[in-house]
N, C-alpha and C positions, 0 to 999 in steps of 0.2 A: 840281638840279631833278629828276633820276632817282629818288631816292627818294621824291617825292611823285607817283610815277606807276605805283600796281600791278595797277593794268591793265594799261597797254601796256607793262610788261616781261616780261608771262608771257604773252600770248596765244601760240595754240600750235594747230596740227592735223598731222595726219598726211599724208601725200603721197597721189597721186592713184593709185597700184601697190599702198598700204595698208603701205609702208616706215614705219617710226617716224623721225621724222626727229630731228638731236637740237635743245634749247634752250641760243641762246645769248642769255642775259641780263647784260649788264652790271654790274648792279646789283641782285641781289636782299639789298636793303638789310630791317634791322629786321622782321623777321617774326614776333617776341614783341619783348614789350617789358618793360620792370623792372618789379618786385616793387613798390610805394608802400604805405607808411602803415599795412598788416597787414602786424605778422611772422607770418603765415601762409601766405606766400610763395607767390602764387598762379600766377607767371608770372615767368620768367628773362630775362637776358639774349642775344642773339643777337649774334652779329658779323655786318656785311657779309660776305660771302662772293662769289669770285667763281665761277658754275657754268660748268665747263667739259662739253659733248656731251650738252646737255641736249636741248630739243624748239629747231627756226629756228624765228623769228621770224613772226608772222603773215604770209601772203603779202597785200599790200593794193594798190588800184590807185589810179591816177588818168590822164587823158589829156585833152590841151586841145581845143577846143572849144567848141560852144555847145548851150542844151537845145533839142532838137527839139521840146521840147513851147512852144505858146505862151502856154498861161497857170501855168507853173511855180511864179509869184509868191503863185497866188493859195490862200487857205484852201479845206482840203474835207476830206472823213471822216478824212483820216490825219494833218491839219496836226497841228503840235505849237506852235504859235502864234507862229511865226517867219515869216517871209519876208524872199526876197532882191533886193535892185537889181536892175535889170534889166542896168547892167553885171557884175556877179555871174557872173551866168549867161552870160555873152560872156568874160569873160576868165580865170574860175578854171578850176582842174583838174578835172573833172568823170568822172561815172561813164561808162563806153563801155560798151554791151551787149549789140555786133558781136563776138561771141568767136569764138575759133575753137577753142576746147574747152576740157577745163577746167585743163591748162598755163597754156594764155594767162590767163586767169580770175587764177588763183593768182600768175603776178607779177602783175599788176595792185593786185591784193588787199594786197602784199606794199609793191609802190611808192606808195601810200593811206594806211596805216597809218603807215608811215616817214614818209610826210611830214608825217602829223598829230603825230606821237610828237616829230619833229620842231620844228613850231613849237610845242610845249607845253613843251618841254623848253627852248626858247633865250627864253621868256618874252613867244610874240608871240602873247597870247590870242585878237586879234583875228580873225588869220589862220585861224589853227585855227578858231573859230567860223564863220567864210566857207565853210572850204574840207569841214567837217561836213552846213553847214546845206543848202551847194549838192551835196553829194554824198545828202543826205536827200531833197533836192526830185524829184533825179534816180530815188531807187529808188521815192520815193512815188508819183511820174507809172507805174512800169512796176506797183506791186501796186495803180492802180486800174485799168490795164488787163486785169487778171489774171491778172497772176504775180505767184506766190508761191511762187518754190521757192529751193535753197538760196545763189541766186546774191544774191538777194535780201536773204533772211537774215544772211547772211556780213558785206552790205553794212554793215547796220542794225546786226549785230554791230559791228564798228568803231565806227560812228558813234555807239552809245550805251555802248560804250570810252570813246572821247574826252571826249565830255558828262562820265561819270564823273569824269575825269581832272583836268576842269575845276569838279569840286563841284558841278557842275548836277544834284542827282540827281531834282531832281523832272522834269528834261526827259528822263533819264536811265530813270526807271522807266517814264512813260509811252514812253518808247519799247521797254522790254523786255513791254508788254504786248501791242503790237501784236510784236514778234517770236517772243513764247511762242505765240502766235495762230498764228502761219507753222508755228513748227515741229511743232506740233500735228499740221500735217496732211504732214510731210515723214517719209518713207518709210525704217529706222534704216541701212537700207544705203547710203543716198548718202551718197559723198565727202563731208567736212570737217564734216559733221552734230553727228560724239563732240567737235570744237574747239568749235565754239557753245554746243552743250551748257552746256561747262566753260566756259567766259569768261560765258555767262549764269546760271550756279549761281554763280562768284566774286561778279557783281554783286549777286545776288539776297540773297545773305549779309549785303553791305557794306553792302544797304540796309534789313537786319533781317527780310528774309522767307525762313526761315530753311525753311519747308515746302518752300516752290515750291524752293530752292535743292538740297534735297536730292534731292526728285523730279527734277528735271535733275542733278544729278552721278550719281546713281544709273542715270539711263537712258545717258548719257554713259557710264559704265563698264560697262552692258552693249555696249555697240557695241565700244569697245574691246576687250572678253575674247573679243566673237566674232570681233576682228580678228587680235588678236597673242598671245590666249592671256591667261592668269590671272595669268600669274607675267612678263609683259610688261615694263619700264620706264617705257612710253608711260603705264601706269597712274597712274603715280607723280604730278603733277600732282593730277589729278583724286581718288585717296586723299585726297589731304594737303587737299585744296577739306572733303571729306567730312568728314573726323577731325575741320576745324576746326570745320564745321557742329556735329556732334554734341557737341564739347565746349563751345559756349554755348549749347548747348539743353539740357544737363545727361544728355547719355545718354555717361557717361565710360566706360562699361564696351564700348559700341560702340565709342567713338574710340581705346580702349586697342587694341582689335584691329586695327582698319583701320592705327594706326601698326605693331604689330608686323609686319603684312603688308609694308605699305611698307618699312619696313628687311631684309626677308627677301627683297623682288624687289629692291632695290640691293645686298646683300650677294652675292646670284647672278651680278647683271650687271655688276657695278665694280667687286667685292671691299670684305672686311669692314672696311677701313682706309682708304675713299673719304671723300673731305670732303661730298660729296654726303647721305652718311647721317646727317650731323650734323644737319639740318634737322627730320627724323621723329622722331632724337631727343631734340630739343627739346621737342616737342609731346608726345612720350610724358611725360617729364618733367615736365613743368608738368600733365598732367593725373594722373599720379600722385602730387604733390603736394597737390593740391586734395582725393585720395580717405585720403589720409591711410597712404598706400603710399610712407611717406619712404626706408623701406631700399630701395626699387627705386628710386625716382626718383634716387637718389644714383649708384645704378648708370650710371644713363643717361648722369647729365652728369660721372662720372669716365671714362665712355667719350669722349665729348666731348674732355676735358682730353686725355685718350691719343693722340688724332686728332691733334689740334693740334700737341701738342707733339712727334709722330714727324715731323709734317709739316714745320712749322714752325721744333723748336726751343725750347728750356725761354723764350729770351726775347723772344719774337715778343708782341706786343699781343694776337691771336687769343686767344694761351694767357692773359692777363691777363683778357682779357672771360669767357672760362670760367672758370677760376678763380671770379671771383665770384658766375655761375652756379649752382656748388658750391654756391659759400657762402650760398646760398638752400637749396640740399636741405638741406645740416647745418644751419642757421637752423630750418627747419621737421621737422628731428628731434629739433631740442632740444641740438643739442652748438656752444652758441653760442660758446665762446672758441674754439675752430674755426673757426667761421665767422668770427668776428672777425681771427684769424691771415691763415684763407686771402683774406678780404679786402683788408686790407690790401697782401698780398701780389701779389694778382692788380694792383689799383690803382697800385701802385709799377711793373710791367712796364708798364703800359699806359703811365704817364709816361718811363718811362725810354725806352721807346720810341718816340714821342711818336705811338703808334698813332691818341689822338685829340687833337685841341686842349683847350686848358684852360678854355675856356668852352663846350666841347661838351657839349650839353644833356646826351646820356644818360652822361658819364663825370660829371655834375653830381651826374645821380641817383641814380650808383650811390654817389658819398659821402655824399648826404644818406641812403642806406638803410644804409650803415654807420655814421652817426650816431646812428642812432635805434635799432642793431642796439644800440651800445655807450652809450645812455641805458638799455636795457632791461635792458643786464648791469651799472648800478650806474655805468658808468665817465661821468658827465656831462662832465665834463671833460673829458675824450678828444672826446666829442663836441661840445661845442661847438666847440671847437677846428677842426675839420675842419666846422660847417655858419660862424663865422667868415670861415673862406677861402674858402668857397664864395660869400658875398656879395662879398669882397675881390674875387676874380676877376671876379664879377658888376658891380659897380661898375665898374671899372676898363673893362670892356668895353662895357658899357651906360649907362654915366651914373653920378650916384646918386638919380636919381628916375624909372626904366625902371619900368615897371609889373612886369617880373619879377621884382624883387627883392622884392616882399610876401612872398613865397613864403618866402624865405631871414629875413625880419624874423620871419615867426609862426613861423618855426622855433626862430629864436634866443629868441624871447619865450616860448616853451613849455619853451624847454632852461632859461632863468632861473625859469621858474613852478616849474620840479620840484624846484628848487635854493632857492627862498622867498625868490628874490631880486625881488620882484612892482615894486621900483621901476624897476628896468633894461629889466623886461619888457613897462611902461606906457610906455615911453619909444620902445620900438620898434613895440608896437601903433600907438602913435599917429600913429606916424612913416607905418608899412604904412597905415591909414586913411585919412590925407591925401594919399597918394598913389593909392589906391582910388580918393577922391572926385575929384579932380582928373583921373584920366583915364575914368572910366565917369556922374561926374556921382552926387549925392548921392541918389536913387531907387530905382540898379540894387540889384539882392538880390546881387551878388558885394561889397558893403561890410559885410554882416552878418555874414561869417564875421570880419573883425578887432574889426566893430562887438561882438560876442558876445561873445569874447575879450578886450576890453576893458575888458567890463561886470562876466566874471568875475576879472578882474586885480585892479579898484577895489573888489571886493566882500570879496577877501580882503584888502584896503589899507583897511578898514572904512570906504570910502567908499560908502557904501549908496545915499542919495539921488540923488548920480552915476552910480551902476548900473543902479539901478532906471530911471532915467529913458531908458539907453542901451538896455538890455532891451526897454523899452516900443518904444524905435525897431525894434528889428532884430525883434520879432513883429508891429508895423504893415506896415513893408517885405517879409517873408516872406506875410506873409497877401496880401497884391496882388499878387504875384508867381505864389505856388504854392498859396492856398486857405487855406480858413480851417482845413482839418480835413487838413493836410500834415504829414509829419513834420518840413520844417525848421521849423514853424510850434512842434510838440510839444519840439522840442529848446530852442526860445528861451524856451518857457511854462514849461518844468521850470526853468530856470534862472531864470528871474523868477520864481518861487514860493519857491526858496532865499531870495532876495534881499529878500522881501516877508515872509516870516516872521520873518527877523530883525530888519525893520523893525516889526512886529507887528502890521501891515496888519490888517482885517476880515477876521476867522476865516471868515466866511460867503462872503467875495468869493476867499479862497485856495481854499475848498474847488472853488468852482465852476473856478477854473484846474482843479486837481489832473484834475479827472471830466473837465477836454476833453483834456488828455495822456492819459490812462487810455485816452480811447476812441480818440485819436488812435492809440496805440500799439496797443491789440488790432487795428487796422484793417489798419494798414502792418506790423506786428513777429511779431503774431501773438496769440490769448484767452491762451496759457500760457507768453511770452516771460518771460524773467528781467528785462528791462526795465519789463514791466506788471507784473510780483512786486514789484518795489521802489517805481512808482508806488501800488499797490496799498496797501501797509503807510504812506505818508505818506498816503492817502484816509480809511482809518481811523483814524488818531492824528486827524486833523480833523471825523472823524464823531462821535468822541468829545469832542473838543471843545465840538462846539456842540450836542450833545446829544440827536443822531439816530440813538438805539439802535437803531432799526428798522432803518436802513438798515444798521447795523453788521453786526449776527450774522451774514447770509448772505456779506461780503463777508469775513468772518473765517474761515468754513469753506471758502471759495476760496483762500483763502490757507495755511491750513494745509495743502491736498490739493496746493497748488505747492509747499510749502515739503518734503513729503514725498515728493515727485516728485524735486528738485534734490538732494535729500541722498542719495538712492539712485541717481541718475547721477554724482554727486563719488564715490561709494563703487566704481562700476562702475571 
């Protein structure tokens, strides 16, 4: 249960003297996660790790009792549309806010949190939800009396942790807008201020508000730099919140810095062979990947391998899950029978070691991206072979009609398409389909990606009329779904337009497809995609067709100003 709780493994502040205290997290499990479906290798593997003298644990409280307030139950300006029994409020743990300064505060803070972290971790949601909703009612009674400072705060910190914790993000947000509200008006020098900070920039991130998240880690590491200094530790957290901000907002050239920052305050404070550093250079990695800086990113995650294996040991799991990290930077340098080597090799330590289980999701995925590494280098058979096992193992664990084996059928059915083996590959689509249908129901739009595949199966099996008619399903079902003018909509039209020309459909009913993909794709892809170049050129073969010179000429000289654009970037 600890890795589905990243909140409450990192919460964190500094002591009430302004001491960095350290983090001790159990579990800072998957912090990138694998590369899928681009070899463009956009994101690596991480290992669990465990951090030793990191930031303790949030201080969090709770104390038995009852609410002194007596209408605790009831809705007013701050409800969040909950209320609780009125035994609730007589027998849970509850907020106390008779301190006797802000020690006492801090365990309390500390025994709150544990215990929420607690009942979310042993599976007793219910609890948790009691022990949130009565601890919210509690700080809600004292900010309509008029306080709103950071005891407050802190509180609501927690409690819209835990929400997180629990997937509630919509109870989750509105609660972080009443607490952006508070700290607005709280003053940068109080105590635990730069911890809020950071635990609401983490949340803000998770929940795609990527502005507000930044303006909070930003203001959070200014308190910190004027607490402990630039080159601090305590920073470290709150970088790494940043760096990840700006790398899904596309400002990679900021996250490249803010990582090397970070590896240059742990290299000071832990030394340059700390397993600590590995994390930073993770993130550097997979962001100079993305920028197409494959000779440094290689750098990063051979340093990675060095880490591990001084640490560790040439056969430790650790060093197997790096290893194929590598084999993502040489994957996206281009020296694929490398990557291929170092993969397999990293994947044989990992078994040999039995670092993970054989049905563990991410050792799953890391063979199915060396399947697809060794489809690309020619060797199909290599890779079948290995996305085979991966269903074998699947089966065996899950049944053989678990809904996550579709996954493992469209793989094997696209390993057969590439190979022109299209009757083996009808065989598993159908299979993957009816298993679709049967556990989401014939309506939902997650059957149109076998439903699609299917249709292209039958079409090179020259069963057209069966195509066409599957086609016709999965752009009905995408249209109700995601619109009429979507691009899963434009992917199933391009494909039913194949399908209908060879059947030799009305020239006048294909064109008008062609012109809604056309605009579909200028909309979503972009006026001068390589993908609306190619729709482009089938729009005129049918302009020509049916005999609408007019509309031709201009669409001709758009195309030859793309075709002259593409051939001087192949040439770059």
């Amino acid at each position: 249960m600890a890795a589905s709780l990243p909140y409450l493994q990192s919460l964190t502040l500094p002591s009430r003297d302004n001491r960095c205290l350290p983090l001790r997290s159990k579990n800072w499990k998957n912090a990138f996660v694998h590369c899928t479906v681009s070899w463009k290798c956009k994101s690596v593997y991480l290992v669990p790790i465990r951090i030793s003298n990191r930031f303790q644990g949030m201080r969090c409280f709770f104390t038995n009792g009852s609410s002194d307030s007596p209408d605790s139950t009831k809705e007013g300006p701050f409800s969040l549309g909950v209320s609780a029994p009125e035994n609730l409020l007589r027998s849970k743990t509850l907020i106390s806010f008779s301190m006797d300064g802000m020690n006492d505060f801090e365990t309390q803070l500390q025994e709150f949190f544990t215990a929420v972290k607690d009942l979310i971790e042993k599976g007793d949601k219910g609890s948790a939800i009691d022990l949130l909703q009565a601890n919210y009612i509690a700080v809600a009674d004292q900010i309509r009396a008029g306080d709103r400072g950071i005891e407050q705060a802190a509180i609501l910190d927690i409690v819209a942790t835990g929400y997180m914790s629990l997937d509630d993000l919509k109870l989750a947000g509105r609660l972080l807008e009443m607490l952006n509200d508070i700290v607005g008006g709280i003053h940068n020098d109080t105590p635990l201020l730069g911890s809020v900070l950071l635990h609401m920039g983490s949340m803000y991130a998770s929940l795609g508000k990527f502005e507000d998240a930044m303006l909070l880690y930003g203001r959070g590491i200014e308190i910190l730099e004027r607490l402990f200094g630039k080159h601090n530790q305590c920073l470290v957290a709150s970088l790494l919140g940043l760096a990840k901000v700006f790398t899904r907002t596309g400002m990679a050239s900021r996250a490249i810095d803010i990582y090397h920052r970070t590896i240059k305050i742990l290299e000071k404070s832990r030394g340059a062979e700390n397993e600590d550093i590995i994390i930073p250079l993770f993130g550097l990695g997979n962001v100079l990947i993305s920028e197409g800086r494959t000779e440094d990113a290689k750098t990063s995650f051979c340093r990675i391998l060095s880490i591990y294996q001084n640490l560790y040991g040439s056969k430790d799991g650790r060093v197997g899950m790096a290893m194929c990290s590598l084999a993502h930077a040489l994957c996206a340098k281009g020296d694929i029978e490398e990557a291929i080597h170092l993969y397999r090799k990293g994947l044989q330590i990992i078994t040999d070691s039995e670092y993970k289980a054989l049905d563990d999701g991410l050792l799953e995925k890391m063979k199915v991206d060396l399947a697809e590494l060794l489809h690309v280098a020619g060797r199909d058979h290599e890779g079948r072979e290995i996305l085979e096992e991966c269903l074998l193992i699947m089966e065996k664990h899950k049944g053989s009609e678990h809904p996550s084996l579709v996954s493992h059928f469209l793989n094997l059915a696209t390993s057969y398409s590439r190979s022109k083996n299209f009757v083996e590959s009808e065989r598993l689509l159908r299979t993957s389909l009816r298993i679709m249908v049967k556990t989401v129901g014939p309506e939902d739009q997650s059957i149109t990606v076998p439903m699609l595949h299917l249709a292209v199966t039958l079409y090179h099996l020259k069963r057209d009329e069966e195509a066409e008619e599957l086609a016709l399903e999965v752009v009905r079902i995408r249209e109700n779904a995601f619109g009429k003018h979507s691009l899963p909509v434009g992917e199933a039209l391009d494909c039913l337009v194949s399908i209908q020309t060879r059947l030799d459909r009305d020239a006048g009913k294909v064109l008008a497809l062609l012109k809604r993909v056309l605009s579909i794709q200028e909309k979503e892809l972009g006026y001068e995609s390589e993908e609306a170049m190619t729709t482009l050129k089938k729009v005129i073969f049918y302009l020509d067709k049916t005999g609408k010179k007019e509309e031709k000429l201009p669409l001709q000289k758009r195309l030859s100003v793309l075709r002259t654009k593409y051939k001087q970037k192949v040439a770059v």
